[in-house]
C-alpha positions as CSV (number, residue, x, y, z in Angstrom):
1,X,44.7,35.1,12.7
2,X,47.8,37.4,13.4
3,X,47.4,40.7,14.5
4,X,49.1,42.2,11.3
5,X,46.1,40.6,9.0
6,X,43.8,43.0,11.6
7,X,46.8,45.6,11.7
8,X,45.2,47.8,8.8
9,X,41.7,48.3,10.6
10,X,43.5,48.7,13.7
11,X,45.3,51.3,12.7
12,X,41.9,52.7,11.4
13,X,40.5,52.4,14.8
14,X,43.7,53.9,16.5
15,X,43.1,57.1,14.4
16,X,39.7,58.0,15.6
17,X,40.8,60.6,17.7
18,X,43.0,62.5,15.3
19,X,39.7,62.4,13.0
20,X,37.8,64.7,15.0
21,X,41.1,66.6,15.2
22,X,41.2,67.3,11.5
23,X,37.6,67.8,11.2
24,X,37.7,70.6,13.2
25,X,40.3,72.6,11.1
26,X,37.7,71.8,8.1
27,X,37.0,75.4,5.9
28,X,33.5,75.9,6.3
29,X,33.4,79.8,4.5
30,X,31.0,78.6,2.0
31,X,28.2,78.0,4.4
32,X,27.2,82.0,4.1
33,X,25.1,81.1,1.3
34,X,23.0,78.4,3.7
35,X,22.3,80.9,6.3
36,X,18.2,80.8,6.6
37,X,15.4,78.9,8.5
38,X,15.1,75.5,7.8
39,X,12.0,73.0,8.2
40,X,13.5,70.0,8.2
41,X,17.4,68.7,8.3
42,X,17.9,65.2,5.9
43,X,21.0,63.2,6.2
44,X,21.2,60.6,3.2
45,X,23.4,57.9,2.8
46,X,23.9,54.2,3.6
47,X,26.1,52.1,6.1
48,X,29.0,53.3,7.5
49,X,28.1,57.1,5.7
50,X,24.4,57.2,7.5
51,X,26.1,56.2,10.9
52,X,27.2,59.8,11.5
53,X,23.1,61.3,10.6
54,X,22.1,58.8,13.1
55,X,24.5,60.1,16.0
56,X,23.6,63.5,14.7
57,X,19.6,62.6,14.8
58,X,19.9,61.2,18.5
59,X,22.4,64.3,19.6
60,X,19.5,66.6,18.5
61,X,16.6,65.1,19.8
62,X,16.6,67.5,22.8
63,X,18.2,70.7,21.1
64,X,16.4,71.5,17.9
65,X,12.8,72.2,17.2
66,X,13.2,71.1,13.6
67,X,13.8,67.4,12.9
68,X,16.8,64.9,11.6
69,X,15.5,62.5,9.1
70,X,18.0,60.3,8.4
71,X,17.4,58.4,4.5
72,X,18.5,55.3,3.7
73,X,17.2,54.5,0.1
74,X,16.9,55.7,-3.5
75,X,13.8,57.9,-2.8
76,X,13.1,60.8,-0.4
77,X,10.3,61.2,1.9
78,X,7.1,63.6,0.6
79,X,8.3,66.5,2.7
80,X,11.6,67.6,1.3
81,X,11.7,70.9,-0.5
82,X,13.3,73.8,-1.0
83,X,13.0,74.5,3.3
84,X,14.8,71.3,3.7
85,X,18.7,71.4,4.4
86,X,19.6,67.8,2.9
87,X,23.1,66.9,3.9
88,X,24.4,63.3,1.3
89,X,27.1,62.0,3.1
90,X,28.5,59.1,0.9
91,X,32.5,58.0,1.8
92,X,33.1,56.8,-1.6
93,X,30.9,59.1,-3.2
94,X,29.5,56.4,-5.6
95,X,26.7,55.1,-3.3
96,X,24.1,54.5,-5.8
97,X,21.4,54.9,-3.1
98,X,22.9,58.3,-1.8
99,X,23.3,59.6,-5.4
100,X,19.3,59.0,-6.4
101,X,18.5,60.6,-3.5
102,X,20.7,63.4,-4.4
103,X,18.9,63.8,-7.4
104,X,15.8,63.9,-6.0
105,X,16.7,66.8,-3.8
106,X,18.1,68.5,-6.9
107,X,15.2,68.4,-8.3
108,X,13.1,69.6,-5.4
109,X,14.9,72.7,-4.6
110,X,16.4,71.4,-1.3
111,X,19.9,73.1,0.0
112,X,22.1,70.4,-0.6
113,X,25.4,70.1,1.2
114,X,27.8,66.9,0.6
115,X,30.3,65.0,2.8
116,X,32.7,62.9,1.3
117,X,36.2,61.6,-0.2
118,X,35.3,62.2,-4.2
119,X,33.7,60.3,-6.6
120,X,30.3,60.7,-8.5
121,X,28.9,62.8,-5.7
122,X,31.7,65.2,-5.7
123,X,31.5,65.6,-9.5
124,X,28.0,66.3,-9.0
125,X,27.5,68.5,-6.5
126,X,30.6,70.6,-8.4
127,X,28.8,71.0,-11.4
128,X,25.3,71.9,-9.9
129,X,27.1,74.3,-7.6
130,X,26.2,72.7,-4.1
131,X,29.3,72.8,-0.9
132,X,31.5,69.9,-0.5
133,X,32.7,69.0,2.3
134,X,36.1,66.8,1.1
135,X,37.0,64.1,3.6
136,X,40.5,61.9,3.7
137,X,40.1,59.1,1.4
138,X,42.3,55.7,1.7
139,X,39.8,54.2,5.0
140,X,36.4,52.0,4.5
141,X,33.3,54.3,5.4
142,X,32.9,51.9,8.5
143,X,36.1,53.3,9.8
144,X,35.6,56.7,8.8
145,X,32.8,57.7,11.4
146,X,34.5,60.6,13.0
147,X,35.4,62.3,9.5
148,X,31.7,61.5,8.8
149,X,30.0,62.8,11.4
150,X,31.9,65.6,12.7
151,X,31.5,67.6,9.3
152,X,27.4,67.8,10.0
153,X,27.6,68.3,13.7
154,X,30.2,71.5,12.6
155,X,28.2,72.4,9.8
156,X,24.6,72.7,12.2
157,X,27.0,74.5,14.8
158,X,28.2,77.1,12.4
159,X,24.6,77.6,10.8
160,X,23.3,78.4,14.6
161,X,20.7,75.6,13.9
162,X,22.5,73.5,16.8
163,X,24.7,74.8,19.7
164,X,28.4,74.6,19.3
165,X,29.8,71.7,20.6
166,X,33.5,72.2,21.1
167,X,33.6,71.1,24.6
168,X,32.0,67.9,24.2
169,X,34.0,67.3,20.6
170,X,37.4,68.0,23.2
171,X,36.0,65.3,25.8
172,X,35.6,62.9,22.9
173,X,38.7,62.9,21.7
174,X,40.1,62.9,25.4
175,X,38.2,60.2,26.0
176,X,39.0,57.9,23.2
177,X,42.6,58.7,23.2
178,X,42.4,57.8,26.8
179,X,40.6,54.4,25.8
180,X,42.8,53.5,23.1
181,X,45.0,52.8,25.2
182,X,42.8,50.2,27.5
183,X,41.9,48.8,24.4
184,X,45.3,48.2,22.3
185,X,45.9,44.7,21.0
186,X,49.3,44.5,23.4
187,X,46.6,45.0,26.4
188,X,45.8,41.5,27.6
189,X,42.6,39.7,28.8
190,X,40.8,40.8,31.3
191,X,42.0,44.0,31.6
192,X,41.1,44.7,27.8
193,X,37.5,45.0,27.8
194,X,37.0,44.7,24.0
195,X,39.1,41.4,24.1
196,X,37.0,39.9,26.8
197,X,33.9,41.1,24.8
198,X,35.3,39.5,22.0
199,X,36.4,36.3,24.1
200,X,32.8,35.8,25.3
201,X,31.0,36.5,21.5
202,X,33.3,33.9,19.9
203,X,30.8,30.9,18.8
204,X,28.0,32.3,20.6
205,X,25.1,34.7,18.6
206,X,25.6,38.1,19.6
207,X,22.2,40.4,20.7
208,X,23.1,43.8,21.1
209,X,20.8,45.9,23.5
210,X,20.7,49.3,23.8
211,X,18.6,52.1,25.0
212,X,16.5,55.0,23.5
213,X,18.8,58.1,23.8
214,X,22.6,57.6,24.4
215,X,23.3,53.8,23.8
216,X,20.7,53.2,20.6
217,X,23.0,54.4,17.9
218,X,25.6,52.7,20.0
219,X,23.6,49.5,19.7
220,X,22.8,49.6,16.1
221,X,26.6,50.1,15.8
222,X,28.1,47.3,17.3
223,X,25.6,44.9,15.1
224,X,26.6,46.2,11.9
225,X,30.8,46.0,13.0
226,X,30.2,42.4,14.0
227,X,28.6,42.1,10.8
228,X,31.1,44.0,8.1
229,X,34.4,43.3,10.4
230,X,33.5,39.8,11.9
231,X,31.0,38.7,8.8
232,X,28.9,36.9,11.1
233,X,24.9,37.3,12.8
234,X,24.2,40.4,14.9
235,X,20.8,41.4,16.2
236,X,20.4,44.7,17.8
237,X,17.2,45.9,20.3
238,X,16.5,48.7,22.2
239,X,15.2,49.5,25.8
240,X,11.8,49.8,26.1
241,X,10.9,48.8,22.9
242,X,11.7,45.3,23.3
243,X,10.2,44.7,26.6
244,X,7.3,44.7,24.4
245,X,8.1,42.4,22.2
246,X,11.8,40.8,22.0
247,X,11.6,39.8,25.6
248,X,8.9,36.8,25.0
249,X,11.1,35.1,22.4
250,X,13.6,33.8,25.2
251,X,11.6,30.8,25.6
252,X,12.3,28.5,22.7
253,X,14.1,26.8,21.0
254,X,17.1,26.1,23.9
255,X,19.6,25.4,21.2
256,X,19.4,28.8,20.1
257,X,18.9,30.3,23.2
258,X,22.1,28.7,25.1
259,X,24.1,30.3,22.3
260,X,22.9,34.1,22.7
261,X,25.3,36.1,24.3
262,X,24.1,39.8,25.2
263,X,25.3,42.7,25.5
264,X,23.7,45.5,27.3
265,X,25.0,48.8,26.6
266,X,24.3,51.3,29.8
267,X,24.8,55.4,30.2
268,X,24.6,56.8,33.7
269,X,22.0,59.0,32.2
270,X,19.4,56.5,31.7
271,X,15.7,56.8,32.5
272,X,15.5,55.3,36.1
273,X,12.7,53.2,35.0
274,X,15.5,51.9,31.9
275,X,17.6,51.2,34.8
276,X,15.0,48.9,36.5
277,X,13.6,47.1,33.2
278,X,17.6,46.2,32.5
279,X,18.1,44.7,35.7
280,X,14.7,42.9,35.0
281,X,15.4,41.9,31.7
282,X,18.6,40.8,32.9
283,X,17.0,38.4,35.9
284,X,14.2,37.2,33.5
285,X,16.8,35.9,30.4
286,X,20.3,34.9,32.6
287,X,19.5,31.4,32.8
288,X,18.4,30.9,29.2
289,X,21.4,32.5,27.7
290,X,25.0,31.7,27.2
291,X,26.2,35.3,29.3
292,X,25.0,38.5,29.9
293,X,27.8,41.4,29.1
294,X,27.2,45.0,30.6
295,X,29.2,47.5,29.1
296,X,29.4,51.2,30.6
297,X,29.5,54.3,28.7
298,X,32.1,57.1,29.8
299,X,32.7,60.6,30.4
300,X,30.2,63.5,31.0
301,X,29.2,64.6,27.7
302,X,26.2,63.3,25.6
303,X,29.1,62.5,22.4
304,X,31.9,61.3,24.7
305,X,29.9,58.6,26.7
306,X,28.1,57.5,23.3
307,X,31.6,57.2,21.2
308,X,33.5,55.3,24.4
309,X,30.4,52.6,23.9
310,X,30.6,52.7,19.8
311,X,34.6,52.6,20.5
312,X,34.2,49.5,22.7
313,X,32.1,48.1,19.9
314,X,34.4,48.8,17.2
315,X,37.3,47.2,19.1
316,X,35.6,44.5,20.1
317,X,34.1,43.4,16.3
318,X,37.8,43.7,15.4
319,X,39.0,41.2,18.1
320,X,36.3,38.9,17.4
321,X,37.3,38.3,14.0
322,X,40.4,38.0,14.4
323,X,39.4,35.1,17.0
324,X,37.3,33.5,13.8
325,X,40.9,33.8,11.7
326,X,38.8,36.5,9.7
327,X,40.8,39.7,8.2
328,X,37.9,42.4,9.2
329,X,39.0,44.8,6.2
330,X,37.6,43.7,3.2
331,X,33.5,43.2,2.5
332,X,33.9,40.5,-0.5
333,X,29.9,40.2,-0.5
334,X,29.2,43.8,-0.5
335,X,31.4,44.2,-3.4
336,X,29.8,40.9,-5.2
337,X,26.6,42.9,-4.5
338,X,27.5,46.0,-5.7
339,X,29.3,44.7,-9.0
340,X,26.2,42.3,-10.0
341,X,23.7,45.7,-9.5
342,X,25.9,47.5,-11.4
343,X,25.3,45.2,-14.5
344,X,21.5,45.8,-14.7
């Protein structure tokens, strides 16, 4: 495939930085009315528009002492009520999913907030007098991850529920317009990581491994873009979870096996007993699988080394179907999907 049937999602990609740019000027005034203790923070949504709670989620692990649920379905958890800060972030803003939940909340007296580009939820969350957060509309929510994140980071920030996080928000976008540029489509093998990433996952089954902190979200990430932009199998695990379990199934059956090619995200900041279990892992699977690829996060701060990996990722989904002659942009089953639900 050419690069201009992949030169719309490119573009997409190119942009990231300039979307943590503009999020930054977003007018967040309205958030007087929100100022008060919280029990609990939900982010609800689906896809590409839960991506953002789940970086949010890991981010906070280690700087709130109230937790970040993120939802993905129609109903909430038993918790949620009016102490709850519930935050539906839906790009379209006609997530079915997202907009139950929504209701839900409504009805139990949760603070609601909303992030997206229009739609149902917008119309909503207008009438019932809830903020809006309005993002740029004209991407797919895959491709939209810095407008729908950066929003809730900003939004905890200004509430004094999180820390501000300008500095590490200016080392992302440093960073990734630093890596941009490693990764453009002009940038050859094997100097362009992504490409050989790509190179190496072409005909093979991708597993995606990542580790509890930094490089899970990261992980879970690069599954879902091989998915959506390469429409084939991804499998994701994480460090040590699947030294429990995903680790014995690299016996049988070898015709599988000699197809798997995996990729190991890594962060300096690892646990140094991640770091041995990786090398490990790595000795105990290299002859059963088709390659082993180790990808390095970068930069300092917790949100700079996680986007370089999720960056990598998205480049490298990209790349790969354009190796399968696949145009990554449009998600034909996802809309079959959505139009035979919407006739029930």
């Amino acid at each position: 495939m050419s690069i201009m049937t992949a030169e719309k999602m490119l573009d997409y990609l190119y942009g990231l930085p300039e979307q943590f740019v503009k999020s930054r000027e977003i007018d967040l005034s309205f958030l007087e009315r929100y100022r008060r203790n919280y029990k609990a923070i939900v982010v609800s949504g689906l896809g590409g528009s839960a991506i953002g709670g789940d970086i949010l989620r890991s981010y906070a692990a280690d700087k709130m002492d109230i937790p970040v649920i993120v939802n993905r379905g129609y109903e909430l958890p038993n918790f949620v009520n009016r102490d709850t800060l519930f935050l539906a972030v839906s790009y379209s803003g006609n997530t079915e999913e997202t907009i139950s939940a929504y209701e839900e909340a409504r009805r139990r007296e949760a603070d609601i907030i909303c992030v997206t580009s229009g739609g149902k939820l917008e119309e909503l969350a207008g009438k019932d007098g809830y903020g809006v957060i309005k993002v740029p509309s004209g991407l797919v929510p895959r491709a939209a991850i810095g407008y729908l994140f950066c929003p809730l980071l900003l939004v905890l920030g200004e509430l004094k529920i999180l820390p501000r996080a300008e500095k590490e928000l200016e080392e992302t976008i440093e960073i990734l317009s630093r890596l941009r540029d490693e990764l453009r489509p002009e940038l050859a093998l094997p100097a362009n990581k992504a490409r050989y990433i790509a190179e190496e996952l072409r005909g093979a089954l991708p597993v995606i491994w990542g580790t509890t902190g930094v490089s899970e979200v990261a992980a879970m990430r690069f599954k879902a873009q091989i998915n959506e932009n390469a429409k084939s199998p991804a499998y994701y695990n994480i460090f040590p979870e699947l030294n429990h379990n995903e680790i014995v199934g690299f016996e049988v059956p070898d015709s599988v096996l000699s197809g798997v090619v995996v990729v190991i995200l890594e962060d300096e900041y690892d646990h140094p007993r991640i770091k041995k279990r990786i090398e490990i892992t790595s000795r105990i699977v290299e002859d059963k699988v088709k390659n082993i690829i180790r990808v390095k996060s970068r930069g300092d701060s917790f949100l700079a080394r996680l986007f370089s990996l999720i960056y990598i990722g998205d480049y490298a989904s990209v790349y790969l179907a354009m190796d399968y002659g696949i145009n990554p942009t449009p998600v034909a089953v996802i809309d079959y999907l959505k139009a035979e639900l919407a006739r029930v």
